[in-house]
Backbone as a chain_set.jsonl record, in Angstrom:
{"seq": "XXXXXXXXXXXXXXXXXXXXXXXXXXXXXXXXXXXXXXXXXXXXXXXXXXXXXXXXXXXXXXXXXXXXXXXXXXXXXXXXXXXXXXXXXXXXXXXXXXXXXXXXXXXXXXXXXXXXXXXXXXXXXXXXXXXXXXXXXXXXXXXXXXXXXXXXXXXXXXXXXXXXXXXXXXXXXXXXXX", "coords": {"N": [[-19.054, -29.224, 37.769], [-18.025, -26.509, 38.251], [-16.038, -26.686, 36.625], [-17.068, -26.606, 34.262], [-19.123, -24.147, 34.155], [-16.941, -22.479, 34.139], [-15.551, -22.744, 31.541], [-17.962, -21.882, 30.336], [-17.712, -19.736, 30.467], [-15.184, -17.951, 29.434], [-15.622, -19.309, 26.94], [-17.841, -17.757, 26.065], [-16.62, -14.874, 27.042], [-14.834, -15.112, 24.297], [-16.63, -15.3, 22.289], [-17.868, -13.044, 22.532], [-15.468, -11.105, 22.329], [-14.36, -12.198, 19.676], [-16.808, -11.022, 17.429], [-16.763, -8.684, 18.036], [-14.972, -8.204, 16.373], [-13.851, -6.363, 13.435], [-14.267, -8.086, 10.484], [-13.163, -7.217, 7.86], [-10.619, -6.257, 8.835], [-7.32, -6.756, 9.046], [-4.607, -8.267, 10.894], [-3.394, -6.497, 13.978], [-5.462, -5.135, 14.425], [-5.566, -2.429, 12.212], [-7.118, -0.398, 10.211], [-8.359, -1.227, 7.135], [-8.304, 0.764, 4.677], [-8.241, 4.207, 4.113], [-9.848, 7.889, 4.407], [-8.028, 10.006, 2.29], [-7.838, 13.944, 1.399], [-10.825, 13.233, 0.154], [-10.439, 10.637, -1.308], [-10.042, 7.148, -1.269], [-7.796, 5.133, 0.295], [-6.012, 2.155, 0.349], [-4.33, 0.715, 3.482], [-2.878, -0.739, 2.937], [0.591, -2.538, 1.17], [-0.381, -4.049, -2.143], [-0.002, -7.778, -2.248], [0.319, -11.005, -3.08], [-1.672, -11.333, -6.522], [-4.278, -9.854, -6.483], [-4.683, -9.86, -3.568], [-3.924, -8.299, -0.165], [-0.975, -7.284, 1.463], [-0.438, -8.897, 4.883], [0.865, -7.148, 7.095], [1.461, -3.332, 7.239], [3.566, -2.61, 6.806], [4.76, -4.082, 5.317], [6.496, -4.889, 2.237], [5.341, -6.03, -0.28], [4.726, -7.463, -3.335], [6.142, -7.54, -6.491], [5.364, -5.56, -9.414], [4.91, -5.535, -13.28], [3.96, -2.847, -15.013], [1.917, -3.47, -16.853], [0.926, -5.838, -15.647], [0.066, -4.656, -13.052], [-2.182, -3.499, -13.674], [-4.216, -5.271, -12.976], [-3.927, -6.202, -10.392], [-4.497, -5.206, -7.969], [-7.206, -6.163, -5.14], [-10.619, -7.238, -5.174], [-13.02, -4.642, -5.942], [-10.743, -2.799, -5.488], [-8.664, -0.48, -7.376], [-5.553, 0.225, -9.281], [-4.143, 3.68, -8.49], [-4.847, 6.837, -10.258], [-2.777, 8.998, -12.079], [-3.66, 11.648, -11.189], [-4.539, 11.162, -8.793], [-2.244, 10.611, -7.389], [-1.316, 13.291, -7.004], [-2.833, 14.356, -5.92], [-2.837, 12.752, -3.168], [0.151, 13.681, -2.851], [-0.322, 16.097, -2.273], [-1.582, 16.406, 0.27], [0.415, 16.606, 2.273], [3.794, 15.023, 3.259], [6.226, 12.936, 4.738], [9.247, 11.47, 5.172], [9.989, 8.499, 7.013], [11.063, 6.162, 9.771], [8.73, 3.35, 10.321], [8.216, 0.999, 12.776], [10.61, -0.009, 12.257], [11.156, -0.564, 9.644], [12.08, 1.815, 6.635], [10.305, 4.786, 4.703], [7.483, 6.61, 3.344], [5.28, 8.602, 4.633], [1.777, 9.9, 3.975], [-0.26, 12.344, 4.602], [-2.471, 14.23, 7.234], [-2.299, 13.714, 11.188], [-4.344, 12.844, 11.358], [-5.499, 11.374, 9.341], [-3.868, 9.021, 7.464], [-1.292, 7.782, 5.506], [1.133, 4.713, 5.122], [3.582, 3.974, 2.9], [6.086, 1.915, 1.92], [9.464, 2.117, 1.595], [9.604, 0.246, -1.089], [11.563, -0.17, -3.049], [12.714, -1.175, -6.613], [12.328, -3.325, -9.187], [14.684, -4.11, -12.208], [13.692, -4.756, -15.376], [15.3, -5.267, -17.224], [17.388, -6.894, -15.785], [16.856, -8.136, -14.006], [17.256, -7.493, -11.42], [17.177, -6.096, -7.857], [16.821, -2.741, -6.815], [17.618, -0.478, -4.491], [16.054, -0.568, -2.263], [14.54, 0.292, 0.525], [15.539, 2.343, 0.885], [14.498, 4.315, -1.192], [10.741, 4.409, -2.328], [8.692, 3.003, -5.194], [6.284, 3.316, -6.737], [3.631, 2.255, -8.804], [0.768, 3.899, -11.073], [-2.256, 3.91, -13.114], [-2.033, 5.623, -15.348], [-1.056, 5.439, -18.356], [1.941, 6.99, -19.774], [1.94, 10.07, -21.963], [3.59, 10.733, -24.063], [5.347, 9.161, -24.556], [4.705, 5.669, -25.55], [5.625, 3.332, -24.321], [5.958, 3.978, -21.477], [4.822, 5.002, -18.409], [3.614, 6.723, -15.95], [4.623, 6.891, -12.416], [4.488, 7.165, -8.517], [7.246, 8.541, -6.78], [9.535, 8.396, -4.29], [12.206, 9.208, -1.393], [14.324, 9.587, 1.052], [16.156, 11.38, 0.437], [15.297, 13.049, -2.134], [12.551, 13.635, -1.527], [8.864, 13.611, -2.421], [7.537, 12.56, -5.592], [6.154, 12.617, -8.692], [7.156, 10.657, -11.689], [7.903, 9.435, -14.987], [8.584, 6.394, -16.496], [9.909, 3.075, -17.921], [7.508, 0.645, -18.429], [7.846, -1.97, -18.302], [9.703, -2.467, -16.383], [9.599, -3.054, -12.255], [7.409, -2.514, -9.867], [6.198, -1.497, -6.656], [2.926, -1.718, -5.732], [-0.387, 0.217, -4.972], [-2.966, 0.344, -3.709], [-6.587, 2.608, -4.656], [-10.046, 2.744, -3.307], [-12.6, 1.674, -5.779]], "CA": [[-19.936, -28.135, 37.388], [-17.22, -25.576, 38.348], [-14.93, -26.433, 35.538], [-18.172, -26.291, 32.993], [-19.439, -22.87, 34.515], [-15.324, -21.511, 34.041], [-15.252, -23.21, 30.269], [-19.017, -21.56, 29.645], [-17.276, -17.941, 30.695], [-14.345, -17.924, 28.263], [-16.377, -19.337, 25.858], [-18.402, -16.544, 26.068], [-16.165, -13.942, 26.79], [-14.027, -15.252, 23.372], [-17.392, -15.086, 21.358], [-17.689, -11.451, 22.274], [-14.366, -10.468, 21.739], [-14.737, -11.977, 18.118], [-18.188, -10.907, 17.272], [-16.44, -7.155, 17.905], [-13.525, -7.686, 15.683], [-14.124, -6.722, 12.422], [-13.771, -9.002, 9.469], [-12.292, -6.226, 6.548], [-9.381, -5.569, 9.524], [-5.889, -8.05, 8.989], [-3.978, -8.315, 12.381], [-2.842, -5.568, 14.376], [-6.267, -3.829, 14.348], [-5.395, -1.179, 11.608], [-7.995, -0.392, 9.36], [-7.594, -1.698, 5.463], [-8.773, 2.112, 4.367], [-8.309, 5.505, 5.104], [-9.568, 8.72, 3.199], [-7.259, 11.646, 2.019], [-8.473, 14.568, 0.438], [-12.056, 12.199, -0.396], [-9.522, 9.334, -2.142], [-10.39, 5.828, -0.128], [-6.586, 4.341, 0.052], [-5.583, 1.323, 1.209], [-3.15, 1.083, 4.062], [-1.441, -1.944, 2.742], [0.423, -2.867, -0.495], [-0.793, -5.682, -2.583], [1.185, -8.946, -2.156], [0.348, -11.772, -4.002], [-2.279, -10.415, -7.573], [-5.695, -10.141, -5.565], [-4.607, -9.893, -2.161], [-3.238, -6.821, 0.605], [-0.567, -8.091, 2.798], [-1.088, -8.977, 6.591], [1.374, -5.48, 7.709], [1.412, -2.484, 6.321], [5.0, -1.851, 6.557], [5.616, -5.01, 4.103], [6.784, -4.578, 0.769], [4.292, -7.06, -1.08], [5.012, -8.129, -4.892], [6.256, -6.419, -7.596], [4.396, -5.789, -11.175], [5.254, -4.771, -14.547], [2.879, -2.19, -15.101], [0.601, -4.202, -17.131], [0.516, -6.634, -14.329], [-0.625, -3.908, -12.012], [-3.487, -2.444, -13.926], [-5.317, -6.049, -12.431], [-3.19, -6.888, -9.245], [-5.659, -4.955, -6.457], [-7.92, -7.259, -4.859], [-11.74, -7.037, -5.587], [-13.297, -3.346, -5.149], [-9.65, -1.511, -5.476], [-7.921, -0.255, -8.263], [-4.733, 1.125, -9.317], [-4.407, 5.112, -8.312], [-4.45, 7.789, -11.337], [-1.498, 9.977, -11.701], [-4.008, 12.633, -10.521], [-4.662, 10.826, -7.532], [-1.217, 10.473, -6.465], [-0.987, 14.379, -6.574], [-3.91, 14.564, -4.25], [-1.893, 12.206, -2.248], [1.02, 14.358, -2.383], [-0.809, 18.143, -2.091], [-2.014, 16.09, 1.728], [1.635, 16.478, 2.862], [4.349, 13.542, 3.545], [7.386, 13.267, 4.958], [9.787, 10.284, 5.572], [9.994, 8.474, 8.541], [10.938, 5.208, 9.828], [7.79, 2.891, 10.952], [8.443, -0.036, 12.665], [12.276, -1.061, 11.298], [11.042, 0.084, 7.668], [11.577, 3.527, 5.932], [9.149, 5.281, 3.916], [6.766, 7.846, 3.174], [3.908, 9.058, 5.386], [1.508, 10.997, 3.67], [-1.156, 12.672, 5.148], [-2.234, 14.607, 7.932], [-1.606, 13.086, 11.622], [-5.567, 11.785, 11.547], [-5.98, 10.375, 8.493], [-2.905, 8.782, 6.817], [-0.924, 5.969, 4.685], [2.407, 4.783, 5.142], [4.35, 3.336, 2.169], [7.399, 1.328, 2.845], [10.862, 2.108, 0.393], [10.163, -0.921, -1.129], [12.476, 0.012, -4.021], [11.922, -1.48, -8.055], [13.292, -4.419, -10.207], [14.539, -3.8, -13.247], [13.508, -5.584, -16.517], [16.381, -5.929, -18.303], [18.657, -7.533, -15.042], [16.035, -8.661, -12.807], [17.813, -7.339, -10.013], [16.007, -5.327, -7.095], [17.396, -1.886, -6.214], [16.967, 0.791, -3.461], [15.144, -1.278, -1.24], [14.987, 0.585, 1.976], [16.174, 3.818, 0.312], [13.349, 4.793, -2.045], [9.517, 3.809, -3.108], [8.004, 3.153, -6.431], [4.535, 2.708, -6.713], [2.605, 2.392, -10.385], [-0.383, 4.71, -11.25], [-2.348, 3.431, -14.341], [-1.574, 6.664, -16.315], [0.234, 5.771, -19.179], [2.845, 8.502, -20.481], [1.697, 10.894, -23.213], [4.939, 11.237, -24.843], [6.083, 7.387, -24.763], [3.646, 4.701, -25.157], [6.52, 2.861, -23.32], [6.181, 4.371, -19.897], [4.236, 5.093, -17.6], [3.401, 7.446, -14.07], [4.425, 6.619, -11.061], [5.044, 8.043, -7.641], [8.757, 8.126, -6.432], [10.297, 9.125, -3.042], [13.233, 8.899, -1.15], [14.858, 10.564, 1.956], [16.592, 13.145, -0.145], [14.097, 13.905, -2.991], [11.341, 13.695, -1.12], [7.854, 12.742, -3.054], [7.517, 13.488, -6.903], [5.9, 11.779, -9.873], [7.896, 10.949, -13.383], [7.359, 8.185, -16.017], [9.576, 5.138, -16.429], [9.264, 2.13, -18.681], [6.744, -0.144, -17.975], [8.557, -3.14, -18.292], [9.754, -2.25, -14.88], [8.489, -3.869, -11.966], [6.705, -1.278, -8.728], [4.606, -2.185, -5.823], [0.899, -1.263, -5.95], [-0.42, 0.742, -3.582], [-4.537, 1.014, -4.661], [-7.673, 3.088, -4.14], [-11.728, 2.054, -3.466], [-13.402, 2.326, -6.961]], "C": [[-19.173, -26.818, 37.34], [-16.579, -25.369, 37.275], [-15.796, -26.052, 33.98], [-18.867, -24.802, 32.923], [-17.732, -21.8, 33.561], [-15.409, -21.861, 32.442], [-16.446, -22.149, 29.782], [-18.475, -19.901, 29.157], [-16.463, -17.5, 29.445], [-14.983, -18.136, 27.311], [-16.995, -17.983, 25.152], [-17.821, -15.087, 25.735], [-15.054, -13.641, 25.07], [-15.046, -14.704, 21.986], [-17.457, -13.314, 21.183], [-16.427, -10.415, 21.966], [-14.297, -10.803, 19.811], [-15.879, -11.562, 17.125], [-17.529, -9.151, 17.059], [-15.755, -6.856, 16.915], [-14.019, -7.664, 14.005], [-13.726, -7.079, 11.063], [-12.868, -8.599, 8.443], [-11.031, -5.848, 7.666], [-7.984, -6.832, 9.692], [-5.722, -7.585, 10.646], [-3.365, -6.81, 12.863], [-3.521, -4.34, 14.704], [-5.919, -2.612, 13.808], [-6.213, -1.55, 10.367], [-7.553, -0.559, 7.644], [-7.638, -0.242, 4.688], [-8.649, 3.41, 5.556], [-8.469, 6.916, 3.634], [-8.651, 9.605, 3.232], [-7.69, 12.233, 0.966], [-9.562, 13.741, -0.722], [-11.69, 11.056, -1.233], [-9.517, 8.4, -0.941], [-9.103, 5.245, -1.077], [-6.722, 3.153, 0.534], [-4.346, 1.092, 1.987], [-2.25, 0.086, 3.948], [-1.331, -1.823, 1.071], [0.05, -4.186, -0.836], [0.611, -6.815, -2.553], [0.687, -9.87, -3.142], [-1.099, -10.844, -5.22], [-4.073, -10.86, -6.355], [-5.88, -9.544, -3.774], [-3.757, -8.627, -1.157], [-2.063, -7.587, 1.374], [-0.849, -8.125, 3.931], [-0.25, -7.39, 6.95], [1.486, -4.539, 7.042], [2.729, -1.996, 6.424], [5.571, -3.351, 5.624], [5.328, -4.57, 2.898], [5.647, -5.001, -0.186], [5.194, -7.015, -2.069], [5.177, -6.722, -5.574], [5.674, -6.557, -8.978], [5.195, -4.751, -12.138], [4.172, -3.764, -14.299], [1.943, -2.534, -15.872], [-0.219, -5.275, -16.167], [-0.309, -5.678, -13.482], [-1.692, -3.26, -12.501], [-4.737, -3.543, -13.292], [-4.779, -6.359, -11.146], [-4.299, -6.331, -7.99], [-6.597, -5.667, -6.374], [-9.468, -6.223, -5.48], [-12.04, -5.355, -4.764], [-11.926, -2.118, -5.366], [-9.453, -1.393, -6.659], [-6.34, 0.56, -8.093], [-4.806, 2.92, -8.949], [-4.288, 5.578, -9.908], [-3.201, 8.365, -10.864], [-1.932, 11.213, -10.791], [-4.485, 12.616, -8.773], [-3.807, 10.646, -6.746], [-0.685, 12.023, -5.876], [-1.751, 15.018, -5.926], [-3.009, 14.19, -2.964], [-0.789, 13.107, -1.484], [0.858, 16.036, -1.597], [-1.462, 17.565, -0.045], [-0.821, 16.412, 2.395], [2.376, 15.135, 3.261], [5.742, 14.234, 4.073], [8.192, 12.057, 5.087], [10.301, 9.731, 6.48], [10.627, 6.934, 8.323], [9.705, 4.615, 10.97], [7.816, 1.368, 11.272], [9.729, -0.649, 12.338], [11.989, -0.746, 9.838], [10.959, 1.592, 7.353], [11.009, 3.377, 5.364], [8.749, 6.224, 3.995], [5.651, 7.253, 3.775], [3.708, 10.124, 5.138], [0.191, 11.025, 4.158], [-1.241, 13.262, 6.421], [-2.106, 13.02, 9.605], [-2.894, 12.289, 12.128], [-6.02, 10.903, 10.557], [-4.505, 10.257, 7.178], [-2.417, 7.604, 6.531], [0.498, 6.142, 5.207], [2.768, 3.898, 3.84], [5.832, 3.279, 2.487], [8.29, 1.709, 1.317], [10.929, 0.911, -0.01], [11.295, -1.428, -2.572], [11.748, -0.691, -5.668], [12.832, -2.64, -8.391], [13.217, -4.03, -11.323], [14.217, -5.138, -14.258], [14.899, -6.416, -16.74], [18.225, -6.445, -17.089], [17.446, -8.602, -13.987], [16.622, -8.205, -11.461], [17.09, -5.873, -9.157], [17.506, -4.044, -6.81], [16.655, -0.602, -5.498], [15.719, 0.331, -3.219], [15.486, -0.487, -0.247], [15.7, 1.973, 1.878], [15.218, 4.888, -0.591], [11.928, 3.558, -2.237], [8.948, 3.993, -4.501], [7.097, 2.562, -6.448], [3.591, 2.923, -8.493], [1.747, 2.824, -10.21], [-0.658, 3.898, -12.582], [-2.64, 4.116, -15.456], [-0.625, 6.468, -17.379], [0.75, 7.028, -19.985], [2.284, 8.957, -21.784], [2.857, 11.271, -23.897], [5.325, 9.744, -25.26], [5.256, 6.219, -24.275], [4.373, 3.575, -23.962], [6.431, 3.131, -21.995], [5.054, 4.815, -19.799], [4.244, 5.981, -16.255], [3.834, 6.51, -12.821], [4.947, 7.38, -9.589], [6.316, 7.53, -6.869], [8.544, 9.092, -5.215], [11.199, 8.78, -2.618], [13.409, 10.038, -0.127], [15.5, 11.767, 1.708], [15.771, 13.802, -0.671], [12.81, 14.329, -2.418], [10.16, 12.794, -2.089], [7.729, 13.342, -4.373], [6.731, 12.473, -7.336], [6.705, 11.615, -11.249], [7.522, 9.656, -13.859], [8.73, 7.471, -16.213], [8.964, 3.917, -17.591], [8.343, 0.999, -17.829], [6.846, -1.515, -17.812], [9.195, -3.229, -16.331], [8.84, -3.184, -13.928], [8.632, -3.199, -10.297], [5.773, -2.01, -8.133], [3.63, -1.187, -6.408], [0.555, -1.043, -4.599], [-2.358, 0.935, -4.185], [-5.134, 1.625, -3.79], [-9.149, 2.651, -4.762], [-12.129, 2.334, -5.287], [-14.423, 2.763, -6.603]], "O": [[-19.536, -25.988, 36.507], [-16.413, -24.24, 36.812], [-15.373, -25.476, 32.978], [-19.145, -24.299, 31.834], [-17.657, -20.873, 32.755], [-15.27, -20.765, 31.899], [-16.096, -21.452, 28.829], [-18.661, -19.204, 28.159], [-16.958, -16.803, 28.559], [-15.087, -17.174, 26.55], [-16.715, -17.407, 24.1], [-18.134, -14.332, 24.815], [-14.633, -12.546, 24.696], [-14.661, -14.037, 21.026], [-17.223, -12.586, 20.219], [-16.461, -9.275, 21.503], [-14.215, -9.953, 18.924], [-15.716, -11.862, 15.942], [-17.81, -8.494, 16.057], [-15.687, -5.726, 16.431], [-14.452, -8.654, 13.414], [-12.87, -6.399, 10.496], [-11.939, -9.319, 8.075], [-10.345, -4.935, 7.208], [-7.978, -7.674, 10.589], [-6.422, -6.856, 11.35], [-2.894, -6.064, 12.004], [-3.1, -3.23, 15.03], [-5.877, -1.643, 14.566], [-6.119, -2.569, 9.682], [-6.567, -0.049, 7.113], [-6.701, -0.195, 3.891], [-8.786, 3.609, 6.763], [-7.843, 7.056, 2.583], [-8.403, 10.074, 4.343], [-7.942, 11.698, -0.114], [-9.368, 13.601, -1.929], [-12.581, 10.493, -1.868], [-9.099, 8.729, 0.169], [-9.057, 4.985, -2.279], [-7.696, 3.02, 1.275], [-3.281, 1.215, 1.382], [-1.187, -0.063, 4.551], [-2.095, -1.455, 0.179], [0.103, -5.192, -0.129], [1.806, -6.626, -2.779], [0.641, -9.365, -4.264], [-1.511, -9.767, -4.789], [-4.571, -11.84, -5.802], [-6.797, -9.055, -3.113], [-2.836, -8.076, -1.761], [-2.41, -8.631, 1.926], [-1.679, -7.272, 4.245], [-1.03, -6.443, 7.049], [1.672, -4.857, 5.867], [2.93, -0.835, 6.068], [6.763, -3.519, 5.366], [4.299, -4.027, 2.495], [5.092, -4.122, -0.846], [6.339, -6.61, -1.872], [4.753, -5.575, -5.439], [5.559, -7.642, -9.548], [5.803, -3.7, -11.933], [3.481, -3.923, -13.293], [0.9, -1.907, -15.683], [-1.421, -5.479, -15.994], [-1.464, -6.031, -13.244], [-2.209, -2.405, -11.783], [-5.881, -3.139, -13.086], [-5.606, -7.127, -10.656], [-4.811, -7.123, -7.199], [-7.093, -6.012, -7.446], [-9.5, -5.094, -5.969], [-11.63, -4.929, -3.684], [-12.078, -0.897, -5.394], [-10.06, -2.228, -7.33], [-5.999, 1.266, -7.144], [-5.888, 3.376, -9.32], [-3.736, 4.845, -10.729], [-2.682, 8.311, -9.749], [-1.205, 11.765, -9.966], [-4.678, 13.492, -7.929], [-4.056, 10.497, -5.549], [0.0, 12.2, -4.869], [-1.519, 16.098, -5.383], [-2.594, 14.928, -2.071], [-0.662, 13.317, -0.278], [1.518, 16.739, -0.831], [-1.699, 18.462, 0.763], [-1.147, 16.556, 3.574], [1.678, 14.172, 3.578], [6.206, 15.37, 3.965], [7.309, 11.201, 5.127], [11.228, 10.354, 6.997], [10.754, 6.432, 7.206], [9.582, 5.079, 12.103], [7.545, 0.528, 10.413], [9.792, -1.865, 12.161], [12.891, -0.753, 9.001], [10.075, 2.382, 7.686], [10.707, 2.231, 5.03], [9.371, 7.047, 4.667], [5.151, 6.132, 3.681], [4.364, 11.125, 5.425], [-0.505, 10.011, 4.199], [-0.23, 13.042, 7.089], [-1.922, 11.825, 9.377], [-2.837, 11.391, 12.968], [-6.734, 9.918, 10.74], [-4.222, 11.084, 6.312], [-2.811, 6.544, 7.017], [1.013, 7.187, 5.603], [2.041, 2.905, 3.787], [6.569, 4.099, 3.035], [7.812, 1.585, 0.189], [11.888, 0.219, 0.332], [11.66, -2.543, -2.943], [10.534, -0.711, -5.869], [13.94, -2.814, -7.884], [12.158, -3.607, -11.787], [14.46, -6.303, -13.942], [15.332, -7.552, -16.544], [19.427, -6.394, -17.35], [17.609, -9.702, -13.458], [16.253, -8.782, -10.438], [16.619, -4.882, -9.716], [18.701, -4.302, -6.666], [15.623, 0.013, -5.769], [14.639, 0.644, -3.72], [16.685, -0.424, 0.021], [16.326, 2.518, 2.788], [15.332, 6.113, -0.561], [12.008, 2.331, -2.273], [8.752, 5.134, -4.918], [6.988, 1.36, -6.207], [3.074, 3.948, -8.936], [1.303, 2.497, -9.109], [0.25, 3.308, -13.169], [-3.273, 3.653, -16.405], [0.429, 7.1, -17.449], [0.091, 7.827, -20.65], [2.187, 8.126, -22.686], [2.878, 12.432, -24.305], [5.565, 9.432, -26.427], [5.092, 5.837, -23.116], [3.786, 3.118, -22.981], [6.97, 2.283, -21.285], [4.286, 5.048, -20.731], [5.167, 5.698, -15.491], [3.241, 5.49, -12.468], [5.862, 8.197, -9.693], [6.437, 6.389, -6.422], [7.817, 10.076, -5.077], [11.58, 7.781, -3.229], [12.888, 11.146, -0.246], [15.509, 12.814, 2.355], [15.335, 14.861, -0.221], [12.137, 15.271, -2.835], [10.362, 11.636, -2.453], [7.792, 14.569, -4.439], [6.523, 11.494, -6.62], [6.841, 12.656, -11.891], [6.878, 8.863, -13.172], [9.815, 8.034, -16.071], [7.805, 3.895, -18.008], [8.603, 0.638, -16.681], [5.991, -2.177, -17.224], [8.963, -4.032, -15.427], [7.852, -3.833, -14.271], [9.651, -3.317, -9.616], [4.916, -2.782, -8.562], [3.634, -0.262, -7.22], [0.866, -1.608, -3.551], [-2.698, 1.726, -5.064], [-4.854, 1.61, -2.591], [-9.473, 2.356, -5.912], [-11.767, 3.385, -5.816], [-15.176, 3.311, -7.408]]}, "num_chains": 1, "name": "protein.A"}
């Protein structure tokens, strides 16, 4: 009866610990959202087309930029260009979080981190400035060159900017709520 009383407890106490935890939160208890300047981010990048990764200091997948105008899971979308300069007018700076550099923008209550997860190019396939810079796709295409596209760049020297690139390219995704 002792060992059925001790089994009933845990039981119990396991139900209420999961009953608290809530379901939209991956591991590590950090919330999937956070606003800046009234823009609902998400604090992870997308990994496989649909899906956030489990940490928010992983890289996830990379997309052409046609790929990324569908890659955020249900409910998100790609950012605008004008939304990344919300992003940026919040303040950032570059830090390391965890063993990964990146940019952290926002103030020190409500903020994202993006990891340097660098770009692949088209025309080699080969990944560069991993761990040195981030490129993230907006779904602004360029007014000058149907070819390119917005996206937001950073790096420990430059800091955070926006410029256009070809779209053939291939940038994590970083989305916001629709």
């Amino acid at each position: 009866m002792r060992k059925f009383k001790i089994f009933l407890g845990v039981a119990l106490v396991a139900a209420v610990i999961m009953t608290a935890c809530k379901p939209d939160e991956p591991s590590g208890n950090v919330p999937n959202e956070v606003v800046i300047n009234g823009i609902k981010w998400a604090t992870r990048n997308v990994g496989s087309k649909g899906t956030f990764v489990t940490n928010p200091n992983d890289y996830g997948n990379y997309y052409a930029w046609q790929q990324a105008q569908t890659a955020c899971p249900d409910g998100w979308r790609l950012p605008t260009k004008l939304e990344f300069e919300s992003l940026m007018s919040a303040g950032g700076t570059w830090i390391t979080q965890n063993g990964k550099d990146g940019y952290k923008f926002g103030d020190s209550k409500n903020n994202i981190f993006l990891p340097a997860a660098g770009q692949r190019y088209y025309y080699d396939s080969n990944m560069r400035y991993v761990g040195a810079s981030g490129y993230y796709w907006s779904s602004t295409s360029s007014s000058t060159s149907s070819s390119n596209a917005y996206y937001l760049e950073f790096s420990s020297i430059s800091g955070a900017s926006i410029s256009t690139y070809d779209k053939k390219n291939e940038h994590s995704v970083r989305c916001v709520a629709k």
